[in-house]
C-alpha positions in Angstrom: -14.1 -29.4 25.9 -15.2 -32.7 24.7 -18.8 -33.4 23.0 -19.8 -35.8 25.5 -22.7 -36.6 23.1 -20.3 -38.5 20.8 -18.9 -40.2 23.1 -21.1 -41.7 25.1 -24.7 -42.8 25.0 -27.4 -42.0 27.6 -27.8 -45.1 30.2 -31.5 -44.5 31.3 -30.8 -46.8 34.5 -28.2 -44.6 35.7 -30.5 -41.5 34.6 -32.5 -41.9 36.7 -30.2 -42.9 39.5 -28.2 -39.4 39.3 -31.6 -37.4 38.6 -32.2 -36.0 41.7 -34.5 -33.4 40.9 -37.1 -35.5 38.9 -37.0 -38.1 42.1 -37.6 -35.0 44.3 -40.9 -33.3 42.6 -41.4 -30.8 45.3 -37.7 -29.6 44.6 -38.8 -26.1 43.2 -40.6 -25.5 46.3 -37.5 -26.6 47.9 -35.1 -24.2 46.2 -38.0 -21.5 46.9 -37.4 -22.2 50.5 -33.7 -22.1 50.8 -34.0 -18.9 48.7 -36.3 -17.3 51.5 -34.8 -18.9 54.5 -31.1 -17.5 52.7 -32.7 -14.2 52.5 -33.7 -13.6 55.8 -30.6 -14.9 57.5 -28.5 -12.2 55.6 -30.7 -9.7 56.7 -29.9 -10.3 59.9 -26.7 -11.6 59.9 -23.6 -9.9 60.6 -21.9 -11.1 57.5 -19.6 -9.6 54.3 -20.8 -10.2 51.3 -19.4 -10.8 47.4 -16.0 -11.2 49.3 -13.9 -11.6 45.7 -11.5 -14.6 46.3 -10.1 -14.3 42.7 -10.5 -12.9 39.0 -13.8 -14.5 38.2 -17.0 -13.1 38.1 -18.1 -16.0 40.2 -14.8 -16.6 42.0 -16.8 -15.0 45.0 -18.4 -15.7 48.6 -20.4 -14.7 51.3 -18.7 -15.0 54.9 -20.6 -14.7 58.8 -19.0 -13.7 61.2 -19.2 -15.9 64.5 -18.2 -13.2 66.8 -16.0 -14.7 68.5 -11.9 -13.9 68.3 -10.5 -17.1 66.2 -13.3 -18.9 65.3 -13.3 -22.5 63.4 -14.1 -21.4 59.8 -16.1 -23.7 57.9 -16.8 -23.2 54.0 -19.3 -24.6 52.5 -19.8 -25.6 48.6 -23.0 -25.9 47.2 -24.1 -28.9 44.5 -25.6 -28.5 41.0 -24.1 -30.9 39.3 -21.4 -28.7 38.7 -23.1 -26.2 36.5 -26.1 -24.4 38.7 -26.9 -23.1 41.8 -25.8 -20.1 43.7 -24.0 -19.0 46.6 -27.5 -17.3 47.7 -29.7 -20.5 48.1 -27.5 -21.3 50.9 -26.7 -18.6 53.5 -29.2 -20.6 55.9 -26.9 -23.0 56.1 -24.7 -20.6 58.4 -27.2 -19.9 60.9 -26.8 -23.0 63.6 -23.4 -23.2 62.7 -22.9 -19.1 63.5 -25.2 -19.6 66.7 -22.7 -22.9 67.8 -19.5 -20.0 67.4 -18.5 -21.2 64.3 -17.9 -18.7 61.2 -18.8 -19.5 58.2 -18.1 -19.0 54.0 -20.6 -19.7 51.7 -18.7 -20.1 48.4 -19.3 -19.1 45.1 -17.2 -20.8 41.5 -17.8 -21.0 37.7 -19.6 -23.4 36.0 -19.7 -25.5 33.5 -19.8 -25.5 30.1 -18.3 -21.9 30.9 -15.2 -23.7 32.5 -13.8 -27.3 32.6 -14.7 -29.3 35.7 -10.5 -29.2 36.4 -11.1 -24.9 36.5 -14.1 -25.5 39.0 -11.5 -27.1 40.9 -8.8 -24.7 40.6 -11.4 -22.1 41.6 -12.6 -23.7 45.2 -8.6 -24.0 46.1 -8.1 -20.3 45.1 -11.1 -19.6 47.6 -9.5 -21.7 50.2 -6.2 -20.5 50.0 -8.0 -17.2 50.1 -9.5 -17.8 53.1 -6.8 -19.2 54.9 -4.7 -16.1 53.5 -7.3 -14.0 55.4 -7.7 -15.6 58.4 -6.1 -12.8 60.5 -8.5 -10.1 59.3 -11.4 -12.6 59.5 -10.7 -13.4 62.8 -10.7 -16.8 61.8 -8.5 -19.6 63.4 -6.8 -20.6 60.4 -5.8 -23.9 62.1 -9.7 -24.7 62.4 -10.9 -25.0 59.0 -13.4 -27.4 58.0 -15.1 -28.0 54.5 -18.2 -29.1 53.3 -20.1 -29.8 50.2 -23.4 -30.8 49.3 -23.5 -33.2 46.0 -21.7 -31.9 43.5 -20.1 -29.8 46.4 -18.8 -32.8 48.0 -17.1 -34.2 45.4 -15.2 -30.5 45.1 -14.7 -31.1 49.0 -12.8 -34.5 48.4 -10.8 -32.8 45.6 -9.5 -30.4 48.3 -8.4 -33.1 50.7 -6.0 -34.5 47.3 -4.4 -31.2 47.3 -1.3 -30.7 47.8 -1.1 -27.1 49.0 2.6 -25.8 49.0 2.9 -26.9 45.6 0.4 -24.5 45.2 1.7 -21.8 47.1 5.1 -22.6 49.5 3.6 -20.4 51.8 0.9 -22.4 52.5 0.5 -25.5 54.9 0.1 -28.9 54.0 -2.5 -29.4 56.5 -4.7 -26.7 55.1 -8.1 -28.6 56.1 -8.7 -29.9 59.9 -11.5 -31.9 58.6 -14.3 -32.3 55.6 -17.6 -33.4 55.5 -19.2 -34.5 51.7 -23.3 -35.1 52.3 -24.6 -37.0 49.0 -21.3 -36.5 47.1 -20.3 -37.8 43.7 -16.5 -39.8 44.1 -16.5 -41.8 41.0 -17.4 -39.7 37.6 -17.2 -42.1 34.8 -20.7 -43.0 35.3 -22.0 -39.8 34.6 -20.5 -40.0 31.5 -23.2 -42.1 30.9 -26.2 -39.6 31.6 -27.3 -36.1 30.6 -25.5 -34.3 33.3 -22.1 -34.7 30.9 -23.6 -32.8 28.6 -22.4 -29.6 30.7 -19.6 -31.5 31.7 -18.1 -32.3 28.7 -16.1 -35.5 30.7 -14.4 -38.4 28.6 -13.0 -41.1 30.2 -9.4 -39.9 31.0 -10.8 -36.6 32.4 -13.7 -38.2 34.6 -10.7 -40.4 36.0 -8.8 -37.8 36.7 -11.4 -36.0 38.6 -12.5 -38.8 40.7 -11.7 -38.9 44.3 -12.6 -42.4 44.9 -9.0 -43.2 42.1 -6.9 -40.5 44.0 -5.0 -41.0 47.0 -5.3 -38.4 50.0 -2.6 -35.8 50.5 -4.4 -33.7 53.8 -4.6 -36.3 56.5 -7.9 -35.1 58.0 -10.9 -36.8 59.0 -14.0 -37.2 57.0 -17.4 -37.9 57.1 -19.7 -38.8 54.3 -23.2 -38.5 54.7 -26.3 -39.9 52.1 -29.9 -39.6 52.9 -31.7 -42.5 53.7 -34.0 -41.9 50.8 -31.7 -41.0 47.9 -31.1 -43.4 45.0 -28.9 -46.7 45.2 -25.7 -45.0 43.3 -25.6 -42.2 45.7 -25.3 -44.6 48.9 -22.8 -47.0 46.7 -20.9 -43.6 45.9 -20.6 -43.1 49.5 -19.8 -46.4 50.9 -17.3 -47.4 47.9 -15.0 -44.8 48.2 -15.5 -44.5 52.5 -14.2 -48.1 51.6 -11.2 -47.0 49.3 -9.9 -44.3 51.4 -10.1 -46.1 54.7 -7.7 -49.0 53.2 -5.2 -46.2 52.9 -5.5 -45.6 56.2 -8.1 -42.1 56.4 -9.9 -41.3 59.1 -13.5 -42.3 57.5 -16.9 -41.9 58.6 -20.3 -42.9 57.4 -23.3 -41.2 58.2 -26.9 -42.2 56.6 -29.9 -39.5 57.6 -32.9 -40.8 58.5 -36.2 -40.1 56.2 -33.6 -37.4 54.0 -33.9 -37.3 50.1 -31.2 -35.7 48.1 -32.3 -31.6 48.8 -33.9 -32.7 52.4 -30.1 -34.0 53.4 -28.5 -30.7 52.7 -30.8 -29.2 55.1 -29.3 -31.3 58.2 -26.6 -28.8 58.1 -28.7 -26.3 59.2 -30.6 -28.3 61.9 -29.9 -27.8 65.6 -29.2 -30.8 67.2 -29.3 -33.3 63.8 -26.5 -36.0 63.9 -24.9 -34.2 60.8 -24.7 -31.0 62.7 -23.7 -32.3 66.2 -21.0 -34.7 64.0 -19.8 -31.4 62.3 -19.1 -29.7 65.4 -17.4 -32.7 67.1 -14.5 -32.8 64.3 -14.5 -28.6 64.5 -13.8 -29.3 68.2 -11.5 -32.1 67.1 -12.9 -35.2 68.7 -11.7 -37.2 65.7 -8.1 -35.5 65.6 -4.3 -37.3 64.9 -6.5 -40.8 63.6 -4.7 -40.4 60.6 -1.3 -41.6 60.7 1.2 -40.0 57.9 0.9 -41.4 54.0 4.2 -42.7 52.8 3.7 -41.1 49.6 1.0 -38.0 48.5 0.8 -37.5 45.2 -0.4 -34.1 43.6 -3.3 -34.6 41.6 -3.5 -32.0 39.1 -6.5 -30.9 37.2 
């Protein structure tokens, strides 16, 4: 891995653009409150946890059951800026989404500097193809699936949707995803080149291209919504409306969504709100409201990490 140090210099503008935590403050009492909420769900829930979807330690999740025969399945992968955070802070985010008849998998992956961004990637498809795999014993409708991420989660989201999944594995289809949903994502990477979080990363130029959804073209023709909180920083909302921009002009099914009064960690938690526009727009594509709007690409290429 690269030493981002000595290739880049710190930009203290887009610092503090991409610092979420230190324009949140109350953030540990944030975390403190997912951790609780997280724990008290899983008490209750019906639910399997530490599922292993591959050889990692971290290559594991956390699924809840619906309880219904062939559910929708939606995963969801958390942020951290791609090297913290756990699978735990977030099981409240399957609650409404449970309650609504939905199952749901709350995923797990390595992080950097332990792995390469490109094996964080390689990780979330093992744990979709996993899941898709096990849809039978699940009791999952493998033609529902829907993915989410929140920040550096929905960036790992829009990596999945330039995936082309029989070149994976034959066996699987192309159409793996029915739908994905990014809230405060990250779709262009060189500028964190430019910022402390690279330091983890380890990114130069070529390998922040590479990884950037907003310079690939989509292979799964799905519909997506991106969705930034009213709040958050001026990079995040251009992150979301430059590449809503770039991957409607190749002719994706895009929406925007901004939520009202939301900073970064407040935006997440529309997810888990009965009756919020995130949540009522997430079960709209589940029920596919927003379905064939994507006409065929003439080309996909496989972008390879």
């Amino acid at each position: 891995m690269n030493d981002s140090s000595d290739l880049f210099a710190i930009d203290p503008a887009l610092e503090a653009q991409y610092d979420a935590r230190t324009a949140v403050p109350e953030y540990p009492a944030v975390f403190a409150r997912w951790q609780a909420r997280s724990a008290a769900f899983r008490a209750r829930a019906d639910c399997r946890l530490d599922l292993a979807y591959g050889p990692g330690a971290r290559e594991t999740l956390d699924f809840f059951v619906a309880g219904e025969a062939l559910s929708p399945l939606h995963i969801f992968l958390h942020g951290g800026y791609w090297q913290a955070m756990d699978k735990r802070f977030f099981s409240f985010i399957a609650q409404a989404l449970v309650q609504r008849g939905v199952s749901v998998a709350i995923v797990n992956y390595p992080l950097c500097p332990v792995v390469s961004l490109g094996g964080i990637i390689a990780a979330v498809r093992r744990a979709c193809a996993w899941l898709w795999r096990q849809a039978a014993d699940l009791a999952v409708d493998s033609g529902r699936i829907q993915v989410s991420g929140h920040s550096a989660g929905g960036h790992l989201a829009a990596m999945l949707m330039v995936t082309d999944w029989p070149r994976l594995d034959p066996m699987l289809p192309r159409q793996l995803l029915n739908s994905a949903v990014a809230v405060s994502g990250l779709f262009e990477l060189e500028p964190l080149c430019r910022t402390s979080i690279n330091r983890a990363l380890g990114l130069d130029a070529a390998s922040a291209r590479r990884n950037s959804p907003a310079l690939l073209a989509p292979v799964v023709r799905a519909p997506l919504l991106l969705a930034v909180g009213e709040l958050e920083s001026a990079e995040f909302h251009r992150q979301t409306s430059h590449f809503a921009a770039v991957w409607r002009r190749q002719g994706m099914a895009v929406e925007t969504l901004t939520l009202p009064g939301c900073h970064h960690f407040a935006a997440v938690e529309q997810l888990a709100a009965p009756g919020s526009p995130l949540l009522t727009a997430i079960l709209d594509l589940l029920a596919g409201k927003e379905q064939d709007r994507c006409p065929p690409l003439r080309s996909e290429p496989f972008c390879s990490t």
